[in-house]
N, C-alpha and C positions, 0 to 999 in steps of 0.2 A: 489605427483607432485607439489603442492601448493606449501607446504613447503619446498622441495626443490630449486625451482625458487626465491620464495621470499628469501632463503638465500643466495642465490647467489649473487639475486640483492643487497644485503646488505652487501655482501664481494665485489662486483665490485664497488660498493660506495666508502667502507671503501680502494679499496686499490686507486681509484683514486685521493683519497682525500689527504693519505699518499704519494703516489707516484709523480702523474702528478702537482702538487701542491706542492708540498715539497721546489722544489727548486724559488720557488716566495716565498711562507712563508717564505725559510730560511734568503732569502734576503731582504725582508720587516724587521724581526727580525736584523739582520745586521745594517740596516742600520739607525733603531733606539738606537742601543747601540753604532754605530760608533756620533754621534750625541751628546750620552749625554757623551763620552769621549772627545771632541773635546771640550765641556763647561769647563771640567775638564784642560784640558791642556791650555787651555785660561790664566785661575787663577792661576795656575803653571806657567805657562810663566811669567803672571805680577809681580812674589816674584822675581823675578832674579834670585832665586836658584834652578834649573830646572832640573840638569841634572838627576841626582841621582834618583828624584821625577819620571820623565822619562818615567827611563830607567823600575825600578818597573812596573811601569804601561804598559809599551809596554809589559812586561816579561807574568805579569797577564792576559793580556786579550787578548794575544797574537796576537798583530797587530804591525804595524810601523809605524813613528813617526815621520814627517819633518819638520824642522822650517826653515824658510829662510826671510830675510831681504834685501832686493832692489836684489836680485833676487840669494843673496849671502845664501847659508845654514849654518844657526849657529847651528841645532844641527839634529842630525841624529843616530836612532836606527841602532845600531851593527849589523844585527841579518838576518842568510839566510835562516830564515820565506819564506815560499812559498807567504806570504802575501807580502812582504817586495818588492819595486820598486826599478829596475834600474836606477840612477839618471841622467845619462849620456845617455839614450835612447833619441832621437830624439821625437818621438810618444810622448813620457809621457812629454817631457821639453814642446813640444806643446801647450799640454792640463794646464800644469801647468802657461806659459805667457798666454794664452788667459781668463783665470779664473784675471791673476793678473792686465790684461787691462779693462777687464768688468765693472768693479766698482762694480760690484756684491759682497755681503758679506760673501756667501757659491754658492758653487755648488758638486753636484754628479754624479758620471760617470765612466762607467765600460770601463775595458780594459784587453790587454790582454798583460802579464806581459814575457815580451821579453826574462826573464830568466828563468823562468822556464813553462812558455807555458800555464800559468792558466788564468782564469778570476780572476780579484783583482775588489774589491770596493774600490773608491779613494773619500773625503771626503773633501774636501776643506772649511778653513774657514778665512776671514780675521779680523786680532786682530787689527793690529793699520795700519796706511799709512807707508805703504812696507813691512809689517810683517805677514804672510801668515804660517798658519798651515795646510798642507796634512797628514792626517792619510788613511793607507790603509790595508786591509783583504781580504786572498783568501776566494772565494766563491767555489773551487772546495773540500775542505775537504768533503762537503756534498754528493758527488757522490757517495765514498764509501761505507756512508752510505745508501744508495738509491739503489746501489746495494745489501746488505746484506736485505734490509727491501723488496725488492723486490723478491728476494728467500725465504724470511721467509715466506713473506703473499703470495706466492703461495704454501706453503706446505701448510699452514694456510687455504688456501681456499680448495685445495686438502683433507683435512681431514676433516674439515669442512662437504665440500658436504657428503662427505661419512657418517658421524654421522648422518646430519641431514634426509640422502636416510633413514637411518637405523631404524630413531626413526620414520618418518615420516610412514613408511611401518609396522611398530609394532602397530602402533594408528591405520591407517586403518586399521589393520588386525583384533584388537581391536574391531574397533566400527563397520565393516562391516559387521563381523560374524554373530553380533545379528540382524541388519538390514535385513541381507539374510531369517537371520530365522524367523523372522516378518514376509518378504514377502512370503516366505514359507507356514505360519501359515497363511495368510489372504488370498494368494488361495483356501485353503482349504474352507475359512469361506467365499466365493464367489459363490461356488458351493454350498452353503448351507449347513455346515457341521458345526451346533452352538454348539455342543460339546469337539469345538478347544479351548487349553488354549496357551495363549500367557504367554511364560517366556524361555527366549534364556539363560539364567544364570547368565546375565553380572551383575557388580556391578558399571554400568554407569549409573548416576543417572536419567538424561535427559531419556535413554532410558527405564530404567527402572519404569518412570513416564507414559511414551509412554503405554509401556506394563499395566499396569492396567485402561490407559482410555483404550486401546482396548479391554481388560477385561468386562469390565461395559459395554461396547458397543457391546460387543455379545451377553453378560446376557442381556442384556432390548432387541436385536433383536432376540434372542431363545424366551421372552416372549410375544416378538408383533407377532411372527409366530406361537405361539401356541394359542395366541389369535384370530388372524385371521380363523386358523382350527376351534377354537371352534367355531367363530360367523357364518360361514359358515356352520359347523356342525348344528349350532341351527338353526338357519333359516331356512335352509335347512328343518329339523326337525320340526319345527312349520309350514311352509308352507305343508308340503307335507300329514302329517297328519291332517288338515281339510279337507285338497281336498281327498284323499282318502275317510274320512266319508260322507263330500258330492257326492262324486261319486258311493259310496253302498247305501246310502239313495235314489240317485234319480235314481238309478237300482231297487230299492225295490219298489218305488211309480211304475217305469215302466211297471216292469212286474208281481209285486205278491200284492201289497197295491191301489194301484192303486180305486179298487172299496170300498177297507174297509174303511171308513172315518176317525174313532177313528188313526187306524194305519198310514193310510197317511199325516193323520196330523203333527203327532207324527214325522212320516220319514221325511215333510217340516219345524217342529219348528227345526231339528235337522241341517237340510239344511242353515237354517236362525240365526243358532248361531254360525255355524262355518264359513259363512260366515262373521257374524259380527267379529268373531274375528279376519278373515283375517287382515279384513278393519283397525283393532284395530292395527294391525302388521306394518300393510303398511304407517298407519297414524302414529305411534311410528318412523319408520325410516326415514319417510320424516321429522319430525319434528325435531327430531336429527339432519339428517343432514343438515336442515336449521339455525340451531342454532351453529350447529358448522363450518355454514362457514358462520358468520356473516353475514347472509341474512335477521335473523330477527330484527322487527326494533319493541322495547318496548315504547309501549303504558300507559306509569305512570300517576295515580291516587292515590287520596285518599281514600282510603275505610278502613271499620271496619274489622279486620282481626277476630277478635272474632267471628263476625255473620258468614264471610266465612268458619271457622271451622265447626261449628254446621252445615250449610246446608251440607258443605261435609260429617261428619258423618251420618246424617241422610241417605244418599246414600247407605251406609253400613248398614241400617236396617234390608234388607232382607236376609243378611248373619248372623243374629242374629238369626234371624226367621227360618232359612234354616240351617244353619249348626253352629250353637251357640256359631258366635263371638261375642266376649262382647267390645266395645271402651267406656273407660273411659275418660273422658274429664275436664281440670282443666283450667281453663281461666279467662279474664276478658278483659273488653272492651277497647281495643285500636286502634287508627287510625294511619296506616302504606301509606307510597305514593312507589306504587310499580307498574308493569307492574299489574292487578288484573288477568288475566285466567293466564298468567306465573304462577303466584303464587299459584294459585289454582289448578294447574296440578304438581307443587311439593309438595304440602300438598297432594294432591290427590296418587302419587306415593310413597309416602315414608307410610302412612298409607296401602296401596295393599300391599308393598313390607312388612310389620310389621305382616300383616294377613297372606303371606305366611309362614313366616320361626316365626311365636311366639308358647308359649309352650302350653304342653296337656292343659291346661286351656281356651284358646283361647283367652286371652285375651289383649288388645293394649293399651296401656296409652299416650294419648297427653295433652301436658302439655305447656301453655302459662308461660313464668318468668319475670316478669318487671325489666329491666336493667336500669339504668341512661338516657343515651340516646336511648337505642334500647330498641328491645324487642327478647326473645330466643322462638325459637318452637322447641318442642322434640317431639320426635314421638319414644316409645320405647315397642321393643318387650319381651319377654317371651321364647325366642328360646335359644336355646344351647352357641349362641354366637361365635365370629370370632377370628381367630388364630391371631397372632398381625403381623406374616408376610403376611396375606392375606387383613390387613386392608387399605393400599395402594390402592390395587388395585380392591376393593368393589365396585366400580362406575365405572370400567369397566364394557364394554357390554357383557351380559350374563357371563359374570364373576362369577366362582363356586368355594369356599374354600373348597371344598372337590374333586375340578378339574374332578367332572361328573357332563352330565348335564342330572335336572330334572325339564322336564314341570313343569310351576308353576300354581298352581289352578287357578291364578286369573292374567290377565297381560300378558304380551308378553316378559318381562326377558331385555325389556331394559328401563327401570323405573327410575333407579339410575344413569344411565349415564344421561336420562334426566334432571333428578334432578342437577348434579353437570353441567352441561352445563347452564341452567336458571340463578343457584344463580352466577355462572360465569359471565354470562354476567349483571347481576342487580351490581356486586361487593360486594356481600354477604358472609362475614363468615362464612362457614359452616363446619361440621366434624365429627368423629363419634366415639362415646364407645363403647367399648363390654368388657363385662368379661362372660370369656367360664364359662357356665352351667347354667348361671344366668341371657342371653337375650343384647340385644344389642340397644343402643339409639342411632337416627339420630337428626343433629338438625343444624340450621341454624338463624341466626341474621338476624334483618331486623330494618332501621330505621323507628323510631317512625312519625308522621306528625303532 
């Protein structure tokens, strides 16, 4: 429809501009070439030998040609030109005495020529005192042509619309198709069906560029909806299994532990560590998500990052002692200005997250590197190692490269999410290696003070 209208408007232009206007141009054009022959015949006049000279030129540029002297005609074109004036017309002797009374040196002025019923352009100019050149030209030849151009440019617009209905309705048909079937395809993925591929077939590029962001944008919402299920899943799972063992433990003291001491005990230390680990759960999500919606406000200092290592590993002693992890420690004293318990609850995570997934040896390597201006901390496991398309999304919550999820000995499963939200907001380069079979190193940059 666009295109249609706008070529219309552009043949209603084109034919007004030809048409309604034609006969002003033609006569504008006119009456500058009547003008520059009138100089011409001037100069011709002044040799005395004029006629011949003339008669040529009236022949060529087909007009006529009056000369006349105190009111007498000395020379006059032959010729029954539709241009050519009746001299003995009353009207035209008129116009030609008041031109010769004026004093005026030219005038022009249309009329209509008594013999043959046209408009003439008449052209007056005066050469010497009494000596008066009139040249005159029909202006009606151009009708004819105003009639053929006027038939022509309405076939012209006539076929015109029709091509452009034509082509204009092939391009919609074109480009709507695949439009339809996009919207087709993203009903689908509205009701939640992220198993939809968008690709309508076209070989239009624009849309074709369409189709793979909407691509990339089902693929990352099929993996926020499966992440969602899982963190929902886990949660759900980490909450509901303490309160269950708190709930048979303080059945047990109720009704059958109650008087044994040994066993009661036993049944309330069991009460009091899955309590605590709630606490640990609830305190991991609130912290998250205070951090991730900038609500926390970082408290930077100086401190010795080296001595913070060591007290945190020592924390890890009783797991040496208990189930024979080993942390290895390679450092040296440097002072970093950072939030200090920020800091210390991402070293604190990424070391628990090291203990969970490192290999049969049980062992953890943290490693200080002295960089130019910064300083590097690694913290690297022993474990099997991550696929290279799961290392993206490793600092996702409860995020599993083997996409089940398995209680972690130690932690609540959103450790790493904390970790990449911290050094997030400090401005910290952080990242991470793995090569499968062989353990996997976390590490983060931190400037020096």
């Amino acid at each position: 429809m666009y295109l249609s209208i706008f070529t219309l408007v552009i043949l209603v232009g084109v034919f007004s501009l030809q048409i309604l206007s034609l006969d002003s141009y033609y006569e504008w054009r006119k009456t500058g070439k009547i003008k520059e022959i009138a100089s011409k015949v001037s100069s011709i006049y002044k040799t005395g030998q004029y006629s011949d000279e003339l008669d040529t030129l009236a022949y060529e540029e087909d007009i006529c040609i009056e000369i006349t002297e105190d009111g007498n005609i000395l020379y006059s074109t032959d010729s029954i030109s539709r241009g050519c004036l009746v001299s003995n017309s009353k009207e035209i002797n008129d116009y030609k005495l008041d031109f010769m009374v004026s004093g005026k040196s030219y005038i022009i002025y249309r009329v209509t020529n008594p013999k043959f019923k046209n408009k003439t352009l008449i052209y007056g100019i005066k050469i010497n005192d009494g000596v008066f050149v009139f040249i005159s030209t029909s202006l009606e030849p151009i009708g004819s042509t105003v009639k053929v151009l006027k038939g022509q440019l309405v076939i012209v617009i006539i076929v015109v619309l029709i091509i452009a209905f034509l082509i204009s309705y092939t391009i919609s048909k074109k480009i709507c198709k695949p439009i339809i079937s996009i919207t087709e395809t993203s009903k689908k993925l509205s009701e939640g069906n992220y198993d939809v591929k968008f690709d309508s077939g076209t070989d239009i590029q624009e849309i074709n560029q369409l189709e793979k962001t909407l691509n990339n944008a089902t693929k990352e919402l099929s993996k926020t909806e499966e992440l969602r299920r899982d963190l929902l899943a886990n949660v759900s799972h980490d909450l509901k299994t303490p309160l269950t063992l708190i709930k048979a433990n303080a059945e047990m003291v109720k009704d059958l532990t109650y008087k044994n001491k040994d066993k009661r005990d036993k049944n309330l230390s069991t009460i009091i560590d899955e309590v605590d680990r709630l606490n640990l759960l609830v305190e991991d999500i609130l912290d998250l998500s205070k951090i991730q919606s900038n609500a926390v406000e970082l408290k930077k200092e100086k401190f010795n990052l080296n001595y913070m290592i060591k007290t945190i590993i020592e924390k890890f002693d009783i797991l040496n002692e208990k189930d024979g992890y080993k942390i290895e420690y390679d450092g040296f004293d440097v002072n970093v200005f950072a939030d200090k318990k920020k800091i210390e609850q991402v070293i604190y995570n990424l070391i628990n997250n090291a203990i969970n997934y490192t290999g049969e040896n049980k062992i953890i390597y943290v490693k200080l590197i002295n960089l130019k201006n910064n300083v590097k901390v690694e913290v690297t496991d022993t474990g099997m190692g991550i696929d290279k398309e799961d290392l993206e999304h490793i600092w996702d919550k409860y995020y599993k490269a083997d996409k089940k999820y398995k209680r972690v000995t130690y932690g609540t499963g959103l450790g790493l999410s904390i970790v990449k939200n911290i050094l997030i907001l400090h401005g910290f380069e952080y990242g991470i290696n793995s090569v499968k079979g062989k353990g996997t190193t976390f590490y983060f940059n931190m400037n020096k003070s």
